[in-house]
LOVEXTI-363783 format. One record per residue (C-alpha): residue number from 1; chain; x, y, z; residue in one letter. Coordinates in steps of 0.25 Angstrom, whole numbers. Example, Ala and Ser with C-alpha at 12.3 -4.5 7.8 and 13.67 -1.06 7.14 Angstrom:
% residues 2
<1; "A"; <49; -18; 31>; "A">
<2; "A"; <55; -4; 29>; "S">
This chain:
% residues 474
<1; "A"; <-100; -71; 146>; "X">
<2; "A"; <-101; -56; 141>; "X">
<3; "A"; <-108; -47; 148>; "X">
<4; "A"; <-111; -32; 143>; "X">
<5; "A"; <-122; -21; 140>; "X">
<6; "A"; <-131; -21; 130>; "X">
<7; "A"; <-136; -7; 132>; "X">
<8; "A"; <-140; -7; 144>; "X">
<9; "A"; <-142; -23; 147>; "X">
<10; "A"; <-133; -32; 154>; "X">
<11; "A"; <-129; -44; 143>; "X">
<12; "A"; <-122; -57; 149>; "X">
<13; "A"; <-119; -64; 135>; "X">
<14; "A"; <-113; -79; 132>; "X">
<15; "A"; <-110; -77; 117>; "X">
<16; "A"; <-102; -82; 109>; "X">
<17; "A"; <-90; -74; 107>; "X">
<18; "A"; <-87; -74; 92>; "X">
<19; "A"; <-102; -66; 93>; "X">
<20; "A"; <-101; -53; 87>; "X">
<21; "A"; <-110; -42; 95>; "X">
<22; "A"; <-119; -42; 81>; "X">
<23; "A"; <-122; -55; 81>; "X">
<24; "A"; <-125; -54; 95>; "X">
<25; "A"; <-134; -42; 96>; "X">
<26; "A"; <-143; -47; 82>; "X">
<27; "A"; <-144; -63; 85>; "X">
<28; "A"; <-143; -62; 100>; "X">
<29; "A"; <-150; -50; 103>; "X">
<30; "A"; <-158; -47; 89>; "X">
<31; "A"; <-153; -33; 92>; "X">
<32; "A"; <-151; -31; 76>; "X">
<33; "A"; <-148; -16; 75>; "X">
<34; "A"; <-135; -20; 73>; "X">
<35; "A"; <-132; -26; 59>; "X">
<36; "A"; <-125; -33; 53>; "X">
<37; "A"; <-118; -27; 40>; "X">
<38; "A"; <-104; -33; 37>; "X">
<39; "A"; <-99; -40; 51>; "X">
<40; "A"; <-85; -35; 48>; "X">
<41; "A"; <-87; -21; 54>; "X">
<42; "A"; <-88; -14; 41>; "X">
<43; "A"; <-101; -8; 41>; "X">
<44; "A"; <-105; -5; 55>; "X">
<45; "A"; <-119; -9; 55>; "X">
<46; "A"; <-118; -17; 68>; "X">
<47; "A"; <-112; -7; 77>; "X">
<48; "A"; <-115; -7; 91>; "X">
<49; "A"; <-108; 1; 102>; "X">
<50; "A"; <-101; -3; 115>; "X">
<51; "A"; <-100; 7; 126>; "X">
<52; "A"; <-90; 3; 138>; "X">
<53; "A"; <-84; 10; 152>; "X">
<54; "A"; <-73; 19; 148>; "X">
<55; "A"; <-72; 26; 161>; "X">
<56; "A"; <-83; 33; 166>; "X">
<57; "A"; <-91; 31; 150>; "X">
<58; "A"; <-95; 22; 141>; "X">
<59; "A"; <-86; 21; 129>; "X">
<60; "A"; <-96; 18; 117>; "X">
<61; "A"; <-89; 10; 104>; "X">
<62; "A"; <-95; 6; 91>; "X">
<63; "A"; <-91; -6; 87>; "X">
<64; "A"; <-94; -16; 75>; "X">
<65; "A"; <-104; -27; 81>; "X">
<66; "A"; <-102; -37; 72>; "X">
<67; "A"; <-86; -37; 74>; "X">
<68; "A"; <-89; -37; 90>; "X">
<69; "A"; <-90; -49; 98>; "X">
<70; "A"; <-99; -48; 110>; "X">
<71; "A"; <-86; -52; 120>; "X">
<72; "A"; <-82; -37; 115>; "X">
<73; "A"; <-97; -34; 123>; "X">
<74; "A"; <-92; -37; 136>; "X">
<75; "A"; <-92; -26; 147>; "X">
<76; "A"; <-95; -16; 137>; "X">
<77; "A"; <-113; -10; 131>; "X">
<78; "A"; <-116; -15; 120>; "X">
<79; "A"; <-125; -3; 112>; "X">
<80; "A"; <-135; -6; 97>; "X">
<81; "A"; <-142; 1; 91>; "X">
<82; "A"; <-155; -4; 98>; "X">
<83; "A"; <-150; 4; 112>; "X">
<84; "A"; <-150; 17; 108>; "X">
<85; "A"; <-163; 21; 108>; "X">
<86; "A"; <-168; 25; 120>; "X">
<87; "A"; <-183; 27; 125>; "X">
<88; "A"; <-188; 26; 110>; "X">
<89; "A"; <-180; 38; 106>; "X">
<90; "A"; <-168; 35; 96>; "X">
<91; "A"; <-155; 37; 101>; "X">
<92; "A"; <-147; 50; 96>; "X">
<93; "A"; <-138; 43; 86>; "X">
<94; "A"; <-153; 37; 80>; "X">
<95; "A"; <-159; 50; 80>; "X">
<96; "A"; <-148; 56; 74>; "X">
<97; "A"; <-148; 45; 63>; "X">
<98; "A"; <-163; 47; 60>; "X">
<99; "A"; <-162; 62; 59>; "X">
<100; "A"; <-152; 61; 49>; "X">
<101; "A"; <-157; 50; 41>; "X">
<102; "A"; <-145; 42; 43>; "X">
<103; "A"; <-151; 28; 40>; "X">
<104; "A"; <-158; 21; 27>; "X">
<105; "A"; <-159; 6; 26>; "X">
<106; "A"; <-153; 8; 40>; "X">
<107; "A"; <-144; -6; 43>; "X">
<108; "A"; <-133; 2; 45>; "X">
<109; "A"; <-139; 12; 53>; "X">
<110; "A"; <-140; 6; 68>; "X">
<111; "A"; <-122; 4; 66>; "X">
<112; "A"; <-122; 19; 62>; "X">
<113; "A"; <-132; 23; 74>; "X">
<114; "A"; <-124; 15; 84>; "X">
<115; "A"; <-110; 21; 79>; "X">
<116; "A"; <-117; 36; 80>; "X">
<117; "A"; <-120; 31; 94>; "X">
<118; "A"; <-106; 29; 97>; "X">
<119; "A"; <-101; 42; 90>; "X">
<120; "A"; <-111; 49; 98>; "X">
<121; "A"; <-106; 43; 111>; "X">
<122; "A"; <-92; 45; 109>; "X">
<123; "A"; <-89; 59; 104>; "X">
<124; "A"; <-95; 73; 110>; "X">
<125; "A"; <-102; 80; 99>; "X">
<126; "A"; <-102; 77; 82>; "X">
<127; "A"; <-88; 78; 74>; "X">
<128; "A"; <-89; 73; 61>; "X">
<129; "A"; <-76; 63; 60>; "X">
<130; "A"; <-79; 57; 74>; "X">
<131; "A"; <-93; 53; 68>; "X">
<132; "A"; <-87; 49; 54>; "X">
<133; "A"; <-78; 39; 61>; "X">
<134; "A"; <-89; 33; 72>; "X">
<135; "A"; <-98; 32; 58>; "X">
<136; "A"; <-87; 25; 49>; "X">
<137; "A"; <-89; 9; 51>; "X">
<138; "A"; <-104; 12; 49>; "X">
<139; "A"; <-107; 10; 35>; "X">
<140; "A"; <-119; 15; 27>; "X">
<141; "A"; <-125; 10; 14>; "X">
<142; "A"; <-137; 19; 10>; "X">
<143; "A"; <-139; 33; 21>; "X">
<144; "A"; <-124; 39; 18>; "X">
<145; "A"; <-118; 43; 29>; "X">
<146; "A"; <-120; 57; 30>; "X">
<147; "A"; <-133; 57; 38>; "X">
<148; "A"; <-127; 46; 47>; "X">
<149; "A"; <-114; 57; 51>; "X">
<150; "A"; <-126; 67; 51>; "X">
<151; "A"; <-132; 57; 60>; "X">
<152; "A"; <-120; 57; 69>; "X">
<153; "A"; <-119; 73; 70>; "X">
<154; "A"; <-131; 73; 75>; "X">
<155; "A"; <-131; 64; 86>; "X">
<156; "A"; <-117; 69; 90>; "X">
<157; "A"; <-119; 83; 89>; "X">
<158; "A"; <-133; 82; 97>; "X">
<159; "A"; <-128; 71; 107>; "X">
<160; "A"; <-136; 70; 120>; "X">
<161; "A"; <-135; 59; 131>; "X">
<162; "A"; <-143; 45; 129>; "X">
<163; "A"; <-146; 34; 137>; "X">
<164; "A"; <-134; 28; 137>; "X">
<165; "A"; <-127; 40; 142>; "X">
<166; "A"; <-137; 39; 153>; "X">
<167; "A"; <-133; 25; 157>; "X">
<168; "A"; <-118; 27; 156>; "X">
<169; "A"; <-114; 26; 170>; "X">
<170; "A"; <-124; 15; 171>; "X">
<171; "A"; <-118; 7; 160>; "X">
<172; "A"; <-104; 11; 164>; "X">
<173; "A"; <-107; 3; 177>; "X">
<174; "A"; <-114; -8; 172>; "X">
<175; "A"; <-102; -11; 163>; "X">
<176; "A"; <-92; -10; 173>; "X">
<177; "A"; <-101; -20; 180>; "X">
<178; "A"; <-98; -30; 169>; "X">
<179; "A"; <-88; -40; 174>; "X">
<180; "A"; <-75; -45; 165>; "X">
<181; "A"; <-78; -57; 157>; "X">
<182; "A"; <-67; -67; 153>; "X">
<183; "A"; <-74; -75; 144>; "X">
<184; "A"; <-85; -73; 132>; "X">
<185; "A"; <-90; -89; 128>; "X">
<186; "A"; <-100; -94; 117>; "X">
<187; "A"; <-104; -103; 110>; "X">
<188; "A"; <-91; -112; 113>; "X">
<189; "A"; <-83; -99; 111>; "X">
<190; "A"; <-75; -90; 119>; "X">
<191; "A"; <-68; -77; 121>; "X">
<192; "A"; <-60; -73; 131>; "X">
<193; "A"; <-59; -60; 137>; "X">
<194; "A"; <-46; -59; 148>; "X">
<195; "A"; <-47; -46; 156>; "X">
<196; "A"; <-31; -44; 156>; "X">
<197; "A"; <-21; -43; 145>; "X">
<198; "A"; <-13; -56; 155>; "X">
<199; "A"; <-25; -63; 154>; "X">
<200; "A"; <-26; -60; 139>; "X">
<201; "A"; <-14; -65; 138>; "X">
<202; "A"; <-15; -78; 144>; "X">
<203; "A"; <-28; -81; 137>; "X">
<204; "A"; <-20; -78; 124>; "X">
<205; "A"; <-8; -90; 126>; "X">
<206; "A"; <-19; -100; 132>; "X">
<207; "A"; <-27; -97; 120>; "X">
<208; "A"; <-19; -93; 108>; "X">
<209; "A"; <-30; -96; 96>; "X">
<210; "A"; <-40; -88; 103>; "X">
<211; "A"; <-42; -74; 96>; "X">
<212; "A"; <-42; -61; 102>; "X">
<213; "A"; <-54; -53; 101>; "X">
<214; "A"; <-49; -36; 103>; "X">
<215; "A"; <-58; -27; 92>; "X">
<216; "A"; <-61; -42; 85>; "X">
<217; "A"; <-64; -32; 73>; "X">
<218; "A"; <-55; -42; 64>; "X">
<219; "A"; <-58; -56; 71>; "X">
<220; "A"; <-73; -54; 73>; "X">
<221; "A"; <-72; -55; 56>; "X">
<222; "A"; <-68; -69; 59>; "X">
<223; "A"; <-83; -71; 66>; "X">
<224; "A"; <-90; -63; 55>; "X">
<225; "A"; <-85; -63; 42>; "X">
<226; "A"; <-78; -78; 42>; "X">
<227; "A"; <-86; -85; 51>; "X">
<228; "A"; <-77; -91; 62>; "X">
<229; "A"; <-77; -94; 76>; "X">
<230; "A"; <-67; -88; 85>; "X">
<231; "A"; <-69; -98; 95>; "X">
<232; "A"; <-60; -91; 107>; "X">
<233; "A"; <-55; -76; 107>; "X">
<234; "A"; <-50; -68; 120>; "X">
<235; "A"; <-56; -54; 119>; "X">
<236; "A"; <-46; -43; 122>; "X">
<237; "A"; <-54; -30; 121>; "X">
<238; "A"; <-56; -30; 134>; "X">
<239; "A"; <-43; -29; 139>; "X">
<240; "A"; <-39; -14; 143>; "X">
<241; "A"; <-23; -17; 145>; "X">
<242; "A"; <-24; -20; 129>; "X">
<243; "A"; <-32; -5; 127>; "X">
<244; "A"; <-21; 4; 133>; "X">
<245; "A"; <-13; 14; 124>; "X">
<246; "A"; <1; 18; 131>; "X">
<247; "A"; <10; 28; 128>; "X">
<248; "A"; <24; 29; 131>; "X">
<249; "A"; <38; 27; 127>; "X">
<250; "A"; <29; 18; 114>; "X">
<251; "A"; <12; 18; 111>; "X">
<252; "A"; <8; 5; 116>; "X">
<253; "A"; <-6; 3; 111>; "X">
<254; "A"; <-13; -10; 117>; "X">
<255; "A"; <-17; -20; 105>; "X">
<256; "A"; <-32; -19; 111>; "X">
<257; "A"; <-33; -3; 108>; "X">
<258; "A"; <-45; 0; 99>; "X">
<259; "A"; <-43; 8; 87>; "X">
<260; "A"; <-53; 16; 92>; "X">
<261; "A"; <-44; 18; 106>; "X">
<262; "A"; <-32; 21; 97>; "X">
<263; "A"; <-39; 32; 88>; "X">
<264; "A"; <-41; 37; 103>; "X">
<265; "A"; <-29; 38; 108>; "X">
<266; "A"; <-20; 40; 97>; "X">
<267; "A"; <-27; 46; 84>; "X">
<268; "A"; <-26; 59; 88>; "X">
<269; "A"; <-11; 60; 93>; "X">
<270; "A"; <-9; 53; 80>; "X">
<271; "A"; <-16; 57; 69>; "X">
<272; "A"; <-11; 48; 58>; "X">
<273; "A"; <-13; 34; 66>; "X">
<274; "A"; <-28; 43; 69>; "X">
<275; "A"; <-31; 43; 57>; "X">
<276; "A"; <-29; 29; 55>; "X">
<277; "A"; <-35; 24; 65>; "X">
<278; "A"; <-49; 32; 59>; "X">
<279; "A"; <-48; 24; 46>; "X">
<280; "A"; <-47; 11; 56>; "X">
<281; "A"; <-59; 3; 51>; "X">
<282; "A"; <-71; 10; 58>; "X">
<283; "A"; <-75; 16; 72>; "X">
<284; "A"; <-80; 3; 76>; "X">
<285; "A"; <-69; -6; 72>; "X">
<286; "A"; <-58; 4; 79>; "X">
<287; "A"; <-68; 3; 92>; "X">
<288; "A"; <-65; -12; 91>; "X">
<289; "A"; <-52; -14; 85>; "X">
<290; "A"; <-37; -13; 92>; "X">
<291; "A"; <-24; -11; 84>; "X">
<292; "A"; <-20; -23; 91>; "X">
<293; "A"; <-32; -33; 85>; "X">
<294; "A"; <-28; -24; 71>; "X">
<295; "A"; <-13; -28; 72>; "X">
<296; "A"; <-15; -43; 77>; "X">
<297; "A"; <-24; -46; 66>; "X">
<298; "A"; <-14; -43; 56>; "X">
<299; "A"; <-22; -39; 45>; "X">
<300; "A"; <-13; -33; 33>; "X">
<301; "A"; <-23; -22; 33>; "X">
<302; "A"; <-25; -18; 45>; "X">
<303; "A"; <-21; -4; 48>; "X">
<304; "A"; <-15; -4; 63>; "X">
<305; "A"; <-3; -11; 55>; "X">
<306; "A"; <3; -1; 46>; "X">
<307; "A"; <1; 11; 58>; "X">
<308; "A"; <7; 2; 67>; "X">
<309; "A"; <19; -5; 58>; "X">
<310; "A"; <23; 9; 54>; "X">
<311; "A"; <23; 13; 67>; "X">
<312; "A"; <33; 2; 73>; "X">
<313; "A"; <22; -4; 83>; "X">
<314; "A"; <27; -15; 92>; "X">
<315; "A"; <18; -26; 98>; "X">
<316; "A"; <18; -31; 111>; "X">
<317; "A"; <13; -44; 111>; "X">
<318; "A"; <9; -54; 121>; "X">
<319; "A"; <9; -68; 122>; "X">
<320; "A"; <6; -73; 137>; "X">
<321; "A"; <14; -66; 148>; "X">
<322; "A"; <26; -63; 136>; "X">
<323; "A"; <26; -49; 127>; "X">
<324; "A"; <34; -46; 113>; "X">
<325; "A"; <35; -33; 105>; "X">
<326; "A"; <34; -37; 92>; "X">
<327; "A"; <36; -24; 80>; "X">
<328; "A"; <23; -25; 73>; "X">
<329; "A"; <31; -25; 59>; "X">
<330; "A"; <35; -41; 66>; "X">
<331; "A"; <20; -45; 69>; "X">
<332; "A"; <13; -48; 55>; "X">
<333; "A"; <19; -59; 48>; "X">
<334; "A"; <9; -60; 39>; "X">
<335; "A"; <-5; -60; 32>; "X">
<336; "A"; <-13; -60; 47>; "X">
<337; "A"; <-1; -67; 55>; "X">
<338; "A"; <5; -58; 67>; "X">
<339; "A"; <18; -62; 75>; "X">
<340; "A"; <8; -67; 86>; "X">
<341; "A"; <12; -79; 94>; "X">
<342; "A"; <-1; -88; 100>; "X">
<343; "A"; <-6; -81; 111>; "X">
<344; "A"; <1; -68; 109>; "X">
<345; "A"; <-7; -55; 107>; "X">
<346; "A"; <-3; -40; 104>; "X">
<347; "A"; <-5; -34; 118>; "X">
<348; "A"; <0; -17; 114>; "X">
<349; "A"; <7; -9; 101>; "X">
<350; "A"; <18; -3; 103>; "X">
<351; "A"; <21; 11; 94>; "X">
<352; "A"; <31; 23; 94>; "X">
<353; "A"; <26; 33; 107>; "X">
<354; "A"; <23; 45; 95>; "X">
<355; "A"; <18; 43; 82>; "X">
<356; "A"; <29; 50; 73>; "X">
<357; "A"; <21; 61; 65>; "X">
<358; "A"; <26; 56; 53>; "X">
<359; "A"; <17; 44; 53>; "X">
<360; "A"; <6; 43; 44>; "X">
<361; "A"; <-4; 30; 40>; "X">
<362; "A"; <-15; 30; 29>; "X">
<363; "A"; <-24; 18; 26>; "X">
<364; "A"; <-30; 17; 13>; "X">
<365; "A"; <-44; 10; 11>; "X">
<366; "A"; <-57; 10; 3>; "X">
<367; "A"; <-64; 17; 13>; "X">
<368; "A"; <-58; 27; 23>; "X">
<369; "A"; <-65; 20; 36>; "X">
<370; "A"; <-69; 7; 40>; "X">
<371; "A"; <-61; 0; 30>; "X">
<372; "A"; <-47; -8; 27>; "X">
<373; "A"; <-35; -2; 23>; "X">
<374; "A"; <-31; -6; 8>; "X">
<375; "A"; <-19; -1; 14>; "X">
<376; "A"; <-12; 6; 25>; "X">
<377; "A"; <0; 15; 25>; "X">
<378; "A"; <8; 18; 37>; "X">
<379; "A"; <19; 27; 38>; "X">
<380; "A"; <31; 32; 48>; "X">
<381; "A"; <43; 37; 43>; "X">
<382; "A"; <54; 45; 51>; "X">
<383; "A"; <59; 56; 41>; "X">
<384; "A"; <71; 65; 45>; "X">
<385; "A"; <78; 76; 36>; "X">
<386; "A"; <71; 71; 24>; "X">
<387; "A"; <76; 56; 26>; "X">
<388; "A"; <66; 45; 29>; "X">
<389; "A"; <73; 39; 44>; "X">
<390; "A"; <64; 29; 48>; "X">
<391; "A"; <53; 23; 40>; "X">
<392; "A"; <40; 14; 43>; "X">
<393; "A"; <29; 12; 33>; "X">
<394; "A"; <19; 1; 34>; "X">
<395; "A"; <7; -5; 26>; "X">
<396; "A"; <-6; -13; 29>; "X">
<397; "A"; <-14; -18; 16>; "X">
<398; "A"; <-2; -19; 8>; "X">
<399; "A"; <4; -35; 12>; "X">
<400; "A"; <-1; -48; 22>; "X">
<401; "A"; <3; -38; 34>; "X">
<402; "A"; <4; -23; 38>; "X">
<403; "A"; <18; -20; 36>; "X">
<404; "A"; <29; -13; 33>; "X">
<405; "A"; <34; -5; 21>; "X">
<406; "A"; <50; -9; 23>; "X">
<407; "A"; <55; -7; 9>; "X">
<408; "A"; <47; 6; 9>; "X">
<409; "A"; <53; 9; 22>; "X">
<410; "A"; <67; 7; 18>; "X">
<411; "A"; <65; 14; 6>; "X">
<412; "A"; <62; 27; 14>; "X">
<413; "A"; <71; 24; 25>; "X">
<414; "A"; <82; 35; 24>; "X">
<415; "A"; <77; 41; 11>; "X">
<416; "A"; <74; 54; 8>; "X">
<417; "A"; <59; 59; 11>; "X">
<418; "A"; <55; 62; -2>; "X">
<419; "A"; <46; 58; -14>; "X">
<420; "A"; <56; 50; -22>; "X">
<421; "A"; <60; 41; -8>; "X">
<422; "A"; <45; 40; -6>; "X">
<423; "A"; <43; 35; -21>; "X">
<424; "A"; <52; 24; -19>; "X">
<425; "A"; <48; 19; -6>; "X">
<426; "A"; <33; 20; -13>; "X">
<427; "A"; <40; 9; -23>; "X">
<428; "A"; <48; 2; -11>; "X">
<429; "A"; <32; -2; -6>; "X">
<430; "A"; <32; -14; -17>; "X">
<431; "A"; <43; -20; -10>; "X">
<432; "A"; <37; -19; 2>; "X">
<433; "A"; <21; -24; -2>; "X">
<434; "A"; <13; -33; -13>; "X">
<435; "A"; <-1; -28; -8>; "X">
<436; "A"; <-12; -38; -13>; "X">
<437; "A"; <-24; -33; -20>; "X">
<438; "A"; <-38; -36; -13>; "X">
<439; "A"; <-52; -28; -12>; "X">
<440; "A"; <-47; -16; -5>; "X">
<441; "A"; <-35; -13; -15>; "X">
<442; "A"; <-25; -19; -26>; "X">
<443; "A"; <-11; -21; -24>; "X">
<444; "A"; <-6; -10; -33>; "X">
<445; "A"; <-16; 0; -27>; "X">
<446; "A"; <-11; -5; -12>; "X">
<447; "A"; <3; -3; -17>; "X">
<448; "A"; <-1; 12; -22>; "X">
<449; "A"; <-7; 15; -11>; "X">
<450; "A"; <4; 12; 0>; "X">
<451; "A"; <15; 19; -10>; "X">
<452; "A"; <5; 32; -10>; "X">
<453; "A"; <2; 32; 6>; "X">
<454; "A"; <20; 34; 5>; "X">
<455; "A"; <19; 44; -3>; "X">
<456; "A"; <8; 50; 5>; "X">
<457; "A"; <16; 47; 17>; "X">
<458; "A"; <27; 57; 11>; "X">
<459; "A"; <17; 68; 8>; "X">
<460; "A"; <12; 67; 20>; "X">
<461; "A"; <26; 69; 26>; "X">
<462; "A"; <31; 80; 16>; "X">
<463; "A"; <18; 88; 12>; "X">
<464; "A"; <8; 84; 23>; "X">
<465; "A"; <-1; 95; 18>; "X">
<466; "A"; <-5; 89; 5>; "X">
<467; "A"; <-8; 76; 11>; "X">
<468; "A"; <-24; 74; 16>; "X">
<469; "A"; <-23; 65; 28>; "X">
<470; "A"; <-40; 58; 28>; "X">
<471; "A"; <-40; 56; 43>; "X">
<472; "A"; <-56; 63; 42>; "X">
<473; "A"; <-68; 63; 33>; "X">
<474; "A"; <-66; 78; 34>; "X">
């Protein structure tokens, strides 16, 4: 059983667990604000907002509804659309949306209202990128969203508390009233939910075909999109010891940090993995999905890979009570296949203490948010008295798996740093890639594309003036 808030009422569900919060808000509670527009997380119609204790507040989050399954709810207030307003007055973010005519046919509207909700919550006063990025996994189709970022000016600039402010503590203490739950079952289905990493671990070896459930932005595509029954799944977003970042001797990142956590915690110090991490799918998404659920899923096109290959991460895996380091560059061995043992799981990344300075990654895609790499370049190259002394490059959306560029690599290595050693690395790339052609690009213009983000990469490092770094919307 789950028990959570929805707004401000106690809810002790038995559901099944391959239920995505969607379907149970609109066929459960007919709360249909929320819509339904894609069930991938593409368009950010269904979102809704979780607030949980972080400290002595509420952390708010927008998240994609129909990519959440209700285990996810558990300890945590659930927020739609149809709670926030308040003694028949609209909330502020309503208000806001009305006065700036930010709505027409309005399907989409009730996903913008709650993602302003959530912009508003978390930041102190209007900045024009912050409210880009909270707004870019909404999409639009007829308003334009000019009036919706006016929308947002508004109801950050003239932000006043509301009634959720003035149940805070309230709330704070009814959550933390919630006791653990071990177990969510339904309808001959289950998911398990340890409260520590050992008891993770033991789950995992007694149960090695279950699937673990972290961000579930990628396998809740597997309920939604083609239909199947995960019939046993052991959630591990609860687990704090898989949250922490640590620093020391190495930068041991905990395979449950969310993108949203890591932007956090390092995209300021580092401005190139930052900038990244922006282009990382949407707000929503990042609030969901960790690095380690991007890495395990081992999609040739996800873009923790490259940063991480290029990087020389190391993986601690775990199997039971027994731990491996495994370099990344060893764990995909094909199209979706990892090094992964039954019953073993990434439990931390390990990288370099420092990001070097010299380090850049670009990611090239149709859109420049909320959409999939065509490809993904990364680059770390140790340059010492004009000679190249140490050289990693790696690519996603160029083979089966992320990897790396190793006869581009040894091309460079020990060169001279300049155009002509560049060229024929550019030309080395063929040996290292046949990159398919599909919707998102050809083959030849993948193969362009990676050469180009070299040469890039060597403009960027010689005359870093004429190179326009779009990190903004500026």
């Amino acid at each position: 059983m789950i028990q959570f808030l929805l707004n401000d009422t106690l809810k002790s569900e038995r559901l099944d667990p391959n239920t995505t919060v969607l379907q149970y808000l609109r066929r459960h509670l007919r709360r249909c604000g929320s819509k339904e527009g894609c069930a991938s997380g593409d368009c950010g119609a269904c979102t809704v907002v979780l607030a949980e204790a972080d400290g002595e507040r509420l952390r708010y989050r927008s998240v994609n509804a129909c990519l959440t399954f209700v285990s996810a709810l558990h300890g945590k207030q659930l927020l739609t659309v149809e709670d926030l307003r308040h003694q028949g007055r609209l909330h502020a973010v309503q208000q806001a949306m009305v006065d700036c005519h930010g709505s027409q046919c309005g399907f989409c509207t009730p996903g913008f209202v709650m993602s302003l909700f959530c912009l508003q919550k978390n930041s102190d006063g209007y900045q024009r990128e912050q409210a880009l990025q909270a707004l870019a996994g909404n999409l639009c189709r007829c308003t334009g969203y000019r009036p919706i970022v006016a929308a947002a000016q508004q109801a950050c600039t003239a932000k006043t508390p509301d009634q959720f402010d003035a149940r805070q503590a309230e709330t704070l203490a009814r959550l933390r009233q919630i006791p653990a739950a071990d177990e969510s079952t339904g309808d001959g289905k289950r998911c398990l939910m340890p409260q520590t990493l050992d008891q993770l671990a033991q789950w995992y070896v007694q149960h090695p075909q279950a699937k673990l459930l972290a961000g579930g932005t990628d396998l809740a595509l597997e309920v939604t999109q083609r239909h199947q029954d995960l019939p046993l799944t052991i959630a591990i977003g609860q687990l704090a010891e898989l949250r922490q970042i640590e620093r020391g001797a190495q930068l041991r990142i905990g395979a449950g940090v969310t993108l949203s956590e890591l932007y956090r915690a390092l995209g300021q110090e580092h401005p190139a993995l930052g900038a990244l991490l922006q282009r990382f799918a949407s707000q929503q998404i990042r609030n969901q999905g960790t690095l380690g659920g991007n890495i395990a899923n081992a999609s040739p096109i996800g873009d923790g890979a490259p940063l991480l290959l290029a990087l020389d991460a190391v993986l601690t895996l775990r199997c039971g009570a027994q731990r491996r380091e495994l370099p990344l560059d060893a764990f995909f061995l094909a199209y979706r296949q990892t090094a992964l043992q039954p019953g073993e799981f990434i439990e931390s990344i390990q990288l370099p203490a420092s990001i070097p300075a010299d380090f850049r990654i670009w990611k090239v895609s149709k859109r420049l948010e909320d959409d999939i790499s065509a490809v993904c370049g990364a680059f770390n190259l140790q340059i010492e008295d004009g000679r190249v002394r140490s050289t990693r490059i790696a690519f996603g959306g160029m083979a089966a798996t992320a990897k790396r560029a190793v006869a581009c690599e040894q091309a460079l290595l020990g060169a001279r740093w300049e155009h002509a050693s560049v060229e024929r690395a550019a030309q080395a790339l063929t040996q290292d890639f046949t990159p398919l052609s599909d919707f998102r690009a050809s083959g030849a213009y993948r193969m362009l594309v990676a050469q180009n983000l070299l040469r890039r990469y060597f403009i960027a490092l010689s005359a870093p003036a004429t190179v326009i770094e779009v990190t903004s919307h500026e």
